[in-house]
N, C-alpha and C positions, 0 to 999 in steps of 0.2 A: 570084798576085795575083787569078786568079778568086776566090780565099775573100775574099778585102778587098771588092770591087767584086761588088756582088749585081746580078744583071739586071733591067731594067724591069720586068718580069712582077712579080716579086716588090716591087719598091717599089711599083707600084701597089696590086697586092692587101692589101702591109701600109699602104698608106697609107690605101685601102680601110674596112681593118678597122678601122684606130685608127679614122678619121672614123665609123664604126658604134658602135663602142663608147664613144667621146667621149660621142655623140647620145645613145645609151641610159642611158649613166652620167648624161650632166645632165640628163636627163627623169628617170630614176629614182632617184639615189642627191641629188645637187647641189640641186637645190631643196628637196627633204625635209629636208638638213642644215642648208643656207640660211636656209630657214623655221625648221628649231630653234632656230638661235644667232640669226636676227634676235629668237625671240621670247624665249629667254635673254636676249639684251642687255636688251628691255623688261622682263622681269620681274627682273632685277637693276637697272634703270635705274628701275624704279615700286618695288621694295625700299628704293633710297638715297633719293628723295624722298620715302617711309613714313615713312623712320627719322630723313630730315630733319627733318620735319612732327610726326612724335614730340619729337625734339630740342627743336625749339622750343617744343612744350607743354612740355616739361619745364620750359624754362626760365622760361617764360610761369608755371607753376604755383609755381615756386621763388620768383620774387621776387613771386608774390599770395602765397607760405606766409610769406616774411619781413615783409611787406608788413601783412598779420597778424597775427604773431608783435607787429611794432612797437606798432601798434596796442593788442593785447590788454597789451602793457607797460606802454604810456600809461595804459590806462586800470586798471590793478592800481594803477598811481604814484600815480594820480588819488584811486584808493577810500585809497589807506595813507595820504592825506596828508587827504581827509576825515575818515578814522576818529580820523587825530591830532589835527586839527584839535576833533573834536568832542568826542576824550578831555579834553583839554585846555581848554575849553570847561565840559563836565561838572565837572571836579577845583576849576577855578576858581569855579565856581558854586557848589558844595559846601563852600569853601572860606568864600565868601561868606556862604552861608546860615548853618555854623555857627558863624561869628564872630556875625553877627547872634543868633543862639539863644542864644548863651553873652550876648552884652550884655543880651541878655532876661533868662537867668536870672542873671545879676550884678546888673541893676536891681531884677528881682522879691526877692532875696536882701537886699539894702538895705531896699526897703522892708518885709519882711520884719521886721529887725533892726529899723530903726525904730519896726515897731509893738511888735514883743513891749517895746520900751525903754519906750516912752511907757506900754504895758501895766505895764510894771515899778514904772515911776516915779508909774503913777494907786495900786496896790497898794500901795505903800511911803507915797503921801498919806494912803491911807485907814488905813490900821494906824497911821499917825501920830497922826491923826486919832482913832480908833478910842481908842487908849492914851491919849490926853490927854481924849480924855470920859471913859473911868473914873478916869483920877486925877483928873478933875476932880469925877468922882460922887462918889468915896470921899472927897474933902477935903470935898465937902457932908454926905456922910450923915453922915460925922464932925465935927460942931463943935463944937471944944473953947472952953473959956472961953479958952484961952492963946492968945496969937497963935505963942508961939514952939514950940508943941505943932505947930500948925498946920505951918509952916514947914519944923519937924522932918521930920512926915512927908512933906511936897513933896519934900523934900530925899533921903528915903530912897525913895520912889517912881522919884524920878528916879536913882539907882543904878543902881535894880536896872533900869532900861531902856537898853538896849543899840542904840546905829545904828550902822549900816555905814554 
């Protein structure tokens, strides 16, 4: 039982020693580790509020990019629907104009037609006209004593003239 049961001497001195090396361990070793993990924790702990802080721009920048995205939609929908608006507008006015150009040249084409007629029908007076002073010259320059000489050639004058 002496081996189980150590004497005082000896527990003192290892009590001693552990309290010496305790001291020196947590003067030299403990606070140095202490100090590392306490500043581990802040720089993992200012890491997760970085990446919080990130996070949140992310999120912050994602719905300003959709935010614009909408936006820039809007106003695409805006221009395709002016552009139609103005196509439509344009075809119509075109549309307009040349009905208007076509009843110009359909009226010009009338009047047209009416002059060359009236032209036709002053030309066909005159040639009427025309033909009947020479049959009327040639029944003068010719006067027969007969009336029915006369007649005759009225008659055979007017033959050979032709109207449409």
């Amino acid at each position: 039982m002496d081996l189980v049961t150590p004497s005082i001497g000896l527990v003192f001195w290892t009590t001693i020693s552990f309290l010496a090396l305790f001291l020196i361990l947590r003067k030299v070793a403990w606070k140095p580790m202490l100090g590392a993990i306490h500043e581990r924790e802040r720089s993992i702990e200012d890491a997760l509020n970085k990446a919080e802080l990130a996070r949140e721009e992310m999120s912050r920048l994602t719905n300003q990019n959709e935010a614009l995205i909408k936006e820039a939609r809007a106003q695409r929908d805006l221009l395709l629907k002016e552009a139609k608006e103005l196509k439509d507008a344009i075809i119509t006015e075109a549309k307009n104009q040349a009905q208007v150009e076509g009843a110009k040249l359909i009226e010009k084409a009338k009047i047209e037609i009416n002059n060359q007629k009236v032209a036709a029908l002053d030309e066909v007076k005159n040639q009427v006209a025309s033909l009947s002073l020479e049959i009327a010259e040639k029944v003068l320059r010719k006067q027969f004593d007969d009336k029915q000489k006369q007649e005759a050639l009225v008659s055979d004058l007017l033959k050979d003239v032709k109207l449409n």
